[in-house]
C-alpha positions as CSV (number, residue, x, y, z in Angstrom):
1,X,0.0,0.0,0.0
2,X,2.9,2.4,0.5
3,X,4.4,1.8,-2.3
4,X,0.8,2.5,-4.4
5,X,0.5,5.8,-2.1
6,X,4.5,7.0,-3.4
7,X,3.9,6.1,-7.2
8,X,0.7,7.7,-7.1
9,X,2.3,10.7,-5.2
10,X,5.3,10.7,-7.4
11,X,2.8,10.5,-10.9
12,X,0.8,13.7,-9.3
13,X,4.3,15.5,-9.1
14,X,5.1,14.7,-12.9
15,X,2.0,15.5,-13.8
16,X,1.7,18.9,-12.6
17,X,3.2,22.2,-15.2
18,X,6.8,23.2,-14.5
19,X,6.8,26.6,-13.3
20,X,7.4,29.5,-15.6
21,X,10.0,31.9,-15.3
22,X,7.8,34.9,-15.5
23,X,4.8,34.7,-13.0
24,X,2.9,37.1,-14.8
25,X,0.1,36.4,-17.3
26,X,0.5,37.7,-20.5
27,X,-3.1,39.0,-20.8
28,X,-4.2,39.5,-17.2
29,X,-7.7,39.4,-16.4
30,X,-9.4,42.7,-16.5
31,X,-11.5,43.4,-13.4
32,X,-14.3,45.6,-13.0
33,X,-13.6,48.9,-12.2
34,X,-13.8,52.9,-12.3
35,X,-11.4,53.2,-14.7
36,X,-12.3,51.3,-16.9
37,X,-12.9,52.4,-20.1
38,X,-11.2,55.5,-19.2
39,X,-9.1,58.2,-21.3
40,X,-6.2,58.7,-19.4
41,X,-3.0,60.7,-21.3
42,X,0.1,60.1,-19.9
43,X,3.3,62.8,-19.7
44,X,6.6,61.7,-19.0
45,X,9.9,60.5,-19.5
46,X,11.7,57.2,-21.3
47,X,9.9,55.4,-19.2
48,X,6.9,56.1,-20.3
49,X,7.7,57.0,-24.0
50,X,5.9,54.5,-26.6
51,X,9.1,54.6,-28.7
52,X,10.8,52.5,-26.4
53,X,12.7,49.6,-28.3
54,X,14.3,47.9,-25.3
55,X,11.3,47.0,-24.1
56,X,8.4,44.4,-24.9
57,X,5.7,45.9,-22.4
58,X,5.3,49.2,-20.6
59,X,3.4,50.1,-17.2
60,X,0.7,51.5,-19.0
61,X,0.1,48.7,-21.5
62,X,0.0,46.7,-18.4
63,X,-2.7,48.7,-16.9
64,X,-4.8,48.9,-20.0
65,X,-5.3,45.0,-19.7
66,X,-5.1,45.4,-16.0
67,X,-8.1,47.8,-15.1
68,X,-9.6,48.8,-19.2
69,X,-7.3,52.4,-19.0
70,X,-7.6,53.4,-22.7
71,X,-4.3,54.9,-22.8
72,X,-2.6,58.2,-25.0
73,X,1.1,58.7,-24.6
74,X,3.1,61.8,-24.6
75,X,6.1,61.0,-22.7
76,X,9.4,61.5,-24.5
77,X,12.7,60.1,-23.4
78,X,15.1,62.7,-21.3
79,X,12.5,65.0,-20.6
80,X,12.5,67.0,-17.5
81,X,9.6,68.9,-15.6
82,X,9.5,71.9,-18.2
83,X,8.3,69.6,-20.9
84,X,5.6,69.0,-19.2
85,X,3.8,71.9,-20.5
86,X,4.9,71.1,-24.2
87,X,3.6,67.9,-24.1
88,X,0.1,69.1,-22.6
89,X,0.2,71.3,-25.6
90,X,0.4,68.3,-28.0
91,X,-2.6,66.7,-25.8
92,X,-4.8,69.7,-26.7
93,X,-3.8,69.5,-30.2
94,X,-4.5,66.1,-30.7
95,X,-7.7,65.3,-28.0
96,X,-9.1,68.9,-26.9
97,X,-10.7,68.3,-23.8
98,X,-11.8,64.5,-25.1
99,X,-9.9,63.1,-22.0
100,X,-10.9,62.0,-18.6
101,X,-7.7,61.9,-16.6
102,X,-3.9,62.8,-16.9
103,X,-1.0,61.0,-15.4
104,X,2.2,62.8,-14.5
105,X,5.3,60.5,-14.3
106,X,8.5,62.5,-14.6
107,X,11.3,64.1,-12.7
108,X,14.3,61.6,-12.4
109,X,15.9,63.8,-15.4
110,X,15.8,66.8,-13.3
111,X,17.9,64.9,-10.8
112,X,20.4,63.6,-13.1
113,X,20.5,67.2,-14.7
114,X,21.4,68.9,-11.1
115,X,18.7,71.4,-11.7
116,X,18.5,73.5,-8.4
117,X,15.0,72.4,-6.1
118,X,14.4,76.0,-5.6
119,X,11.3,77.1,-3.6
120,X,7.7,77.1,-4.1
121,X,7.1,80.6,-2.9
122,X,8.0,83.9,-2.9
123,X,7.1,86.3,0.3
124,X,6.1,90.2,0.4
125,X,4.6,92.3,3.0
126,X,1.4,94.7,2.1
127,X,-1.0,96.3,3.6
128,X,-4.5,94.9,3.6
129,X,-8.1,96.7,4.4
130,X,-9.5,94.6,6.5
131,X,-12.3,97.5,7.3
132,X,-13.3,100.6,6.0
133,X,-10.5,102.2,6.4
134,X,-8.7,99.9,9.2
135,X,-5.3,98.3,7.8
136,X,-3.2,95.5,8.3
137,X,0.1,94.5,7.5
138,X,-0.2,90.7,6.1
139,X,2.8,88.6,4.6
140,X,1.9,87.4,1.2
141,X,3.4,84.2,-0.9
142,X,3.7,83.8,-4.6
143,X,4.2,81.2,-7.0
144,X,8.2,80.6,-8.1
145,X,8.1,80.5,-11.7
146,X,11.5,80.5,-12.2
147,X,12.6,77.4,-15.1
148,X,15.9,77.3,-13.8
149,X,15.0,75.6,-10.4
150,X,12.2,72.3,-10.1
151,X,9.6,74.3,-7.9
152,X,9.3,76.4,-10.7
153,X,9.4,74.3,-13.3
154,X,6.8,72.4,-11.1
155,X,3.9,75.7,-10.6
156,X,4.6,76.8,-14.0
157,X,3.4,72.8,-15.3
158,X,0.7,72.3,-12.5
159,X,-0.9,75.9,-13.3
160,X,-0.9,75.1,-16.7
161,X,-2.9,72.0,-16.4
162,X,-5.3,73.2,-13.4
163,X,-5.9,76.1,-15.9
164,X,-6.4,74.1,-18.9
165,X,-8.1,70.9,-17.4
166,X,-10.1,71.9,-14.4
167,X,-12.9,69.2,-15.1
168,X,-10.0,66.1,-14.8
169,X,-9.1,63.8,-12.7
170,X,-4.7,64.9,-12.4
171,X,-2.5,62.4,-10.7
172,X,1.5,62.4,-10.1
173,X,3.7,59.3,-9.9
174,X,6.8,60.1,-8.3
175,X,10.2,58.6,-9.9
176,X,11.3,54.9,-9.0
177,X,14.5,53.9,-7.7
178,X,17.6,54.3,-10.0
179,X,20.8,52.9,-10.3
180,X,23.4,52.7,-12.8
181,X,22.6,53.5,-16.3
182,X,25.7,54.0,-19.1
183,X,24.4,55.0,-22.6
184,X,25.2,53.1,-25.3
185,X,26.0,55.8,-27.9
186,X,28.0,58.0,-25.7
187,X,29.4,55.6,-23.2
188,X,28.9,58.7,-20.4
189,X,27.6,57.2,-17.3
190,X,24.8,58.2,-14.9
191,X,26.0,56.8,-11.3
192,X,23.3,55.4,-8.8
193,X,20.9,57.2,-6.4
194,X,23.8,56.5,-3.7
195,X,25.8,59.2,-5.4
196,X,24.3,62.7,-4.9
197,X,23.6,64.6,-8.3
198,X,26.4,67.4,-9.2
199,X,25.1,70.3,-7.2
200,X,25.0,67.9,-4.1
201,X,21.4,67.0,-3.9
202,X,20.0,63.1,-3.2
203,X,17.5,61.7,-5.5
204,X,15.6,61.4,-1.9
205,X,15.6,65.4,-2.0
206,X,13.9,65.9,-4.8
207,X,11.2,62.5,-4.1
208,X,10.6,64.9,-1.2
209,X,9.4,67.5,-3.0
210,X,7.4,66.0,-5.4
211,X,5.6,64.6,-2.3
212,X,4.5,67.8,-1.6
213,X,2.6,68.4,-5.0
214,X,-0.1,66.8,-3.4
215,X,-1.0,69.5,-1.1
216,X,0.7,72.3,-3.0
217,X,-1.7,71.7,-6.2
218,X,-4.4,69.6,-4.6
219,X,-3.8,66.5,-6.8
220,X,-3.0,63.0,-5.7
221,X,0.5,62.1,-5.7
222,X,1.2,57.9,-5.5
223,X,4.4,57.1,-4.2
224,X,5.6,54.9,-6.8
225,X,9.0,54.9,-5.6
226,X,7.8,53.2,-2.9
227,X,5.0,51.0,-3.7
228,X,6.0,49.3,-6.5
229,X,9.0,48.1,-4.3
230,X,11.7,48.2,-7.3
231,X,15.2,48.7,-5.7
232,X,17.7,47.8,-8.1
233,X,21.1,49.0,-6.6
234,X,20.9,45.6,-4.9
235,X,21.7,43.0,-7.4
236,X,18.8,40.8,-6.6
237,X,16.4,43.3,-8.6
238,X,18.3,43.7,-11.8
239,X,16.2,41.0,-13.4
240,X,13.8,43.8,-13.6
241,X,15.6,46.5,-15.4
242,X,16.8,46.0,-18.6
243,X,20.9,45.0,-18.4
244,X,22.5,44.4,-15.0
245,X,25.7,45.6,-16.0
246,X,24.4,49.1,-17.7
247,X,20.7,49.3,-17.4
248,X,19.4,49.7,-14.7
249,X,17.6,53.2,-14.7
250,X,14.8,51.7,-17.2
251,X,12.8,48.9,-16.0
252,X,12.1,45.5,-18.4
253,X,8.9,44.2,-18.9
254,X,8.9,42.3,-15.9
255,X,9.7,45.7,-14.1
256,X,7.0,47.0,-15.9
257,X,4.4,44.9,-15.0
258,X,5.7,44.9,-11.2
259,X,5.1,49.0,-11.2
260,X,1.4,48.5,-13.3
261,X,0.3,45.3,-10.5
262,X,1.2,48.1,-7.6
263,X,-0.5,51.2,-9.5
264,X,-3.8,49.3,-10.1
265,X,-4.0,48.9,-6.4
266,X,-3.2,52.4,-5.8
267,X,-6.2,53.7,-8.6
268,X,-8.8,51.7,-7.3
269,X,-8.8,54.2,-4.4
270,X,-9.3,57.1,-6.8
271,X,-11.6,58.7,-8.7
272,X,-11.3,58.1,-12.6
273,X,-13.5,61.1,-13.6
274,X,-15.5,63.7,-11.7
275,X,-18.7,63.4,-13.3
């Protein structure tokens, strides 16, 4: 009887599917959702640019199958915060106002580029009726729209948009982790995010003010570099970006889908539209 109870335990085992290497469905199930459905432009960088040739599947390809998103890309590769506003202008151009949300995923390039954070206000003194006639002296702040610095480049983008798309849902992604990247063509080398930028500033400085959007411009800011749990200056997450040895500022599709599974979560807790 044993020996029954082993074969039959031992066929079961050979029976079974060898585990794949990726985990992830090709053409995960679609649940019902909010967003589905949904017109949602995206801005950003490389990593969100459609061009992309390095890799088979992006994040937002991911969350189109995922929760229904019917995506439009605008992201171009090496572009900072001040593109922002150019690319919203090719938005209008192409869809008008025929969009329900806009996704924001950029600002690793301002990093790299050592622009200075800057501030998001300015502060004067003036006098203010309060009454007929009664005065008082009250500090007032401004909006920084200074290009050369990211607060500014930041208000000047975010006013833009508020301005030009009151109605939509707006939503920020902050940059992932980054390590090593060396391009191909030029051989010049971006270090990792343990290295600060050339003016002295941490990647962590400038995550910490793009945390801050949230409540500077009222829009919801998800903590990608965070949630999606991507790290790859340790050498057991280089399977997720695209070459170990020089790649690994750009996630692969596996990164891809890693960063889509964690913003689907994140969505379902927002509003697609406000209609």
């Amino acid at each position: 009887m044993r020996k029954f109870i082993a074969l039959c335990l031992l066929a079961l085992v050979l029976a079974a599917p060898a585990e794949t290497e990726a985990k992830r469905p090709e053409a995960p199930q679609t649940i019902v959702n909010q967003w589905f459905g949904k017109r949602v432009a995206y801005l950003g960088d490389s990593i969100t640019d459609e061009r992309q040739t390095k890799t088979q599947r992006i994040y937002w390809q991911y969350l189109e199958e995922l929760l229904g998103i019917v995506p439009t890309v605008y992201g171009i590769s090496g572009n900072q915060w001040h593109h922002i506003i150019p690319q919203a202008k090719r938005l209008q151009e192409r869809q008008g106002d025929e969009v329900d949300a806009i996704f924001i995923f950029i600002g690793t390039n301002d990093f790299n580029a050592g622009v200075p954070i800057g501030e998001w206000y300015t502060e004067t003194a003036e006098q203010l009726e309060i009454l007929p006639g009664t005065f008082e002296t009250r500090k007032r702040r401004d909006f920084v729209t200074d290009e050369g610095t990211v607060c500014g480049r930041i208000n000047n983008a975010m006013a833009y948009l508020k301005r030009h798309y009151p109605t939509k849902q707006i939503i920020l992604l902050t940059p992932i982790h980054r390590a090593l990247f060396r391009s191909s063509s030029t051989g010049k080398k971006q270090p990792d995010e343990r290295y600060a930028n050339k003016i002295g500033h941490y990647l962590s400085e400038y995550l910490a003010v793009y945390r801050q959007i949230a409540n500077v411009w009222a829009v919801p800011v998800i903590d990608l570099n965070s949630v999606c749990g991507l790290y790859p200056v340790e050498d057991a997450h280089a399977p997720y970006f695209r070459d170990a040895d020089t790649d690994r500022l750009h996630p692969n599709s596996d990164g891809h889908y890693r960063m889509a599974k964690a913003l689907m979560y994140q969505l379902l807790a927002h509003p697609a539209d406000f209609e």
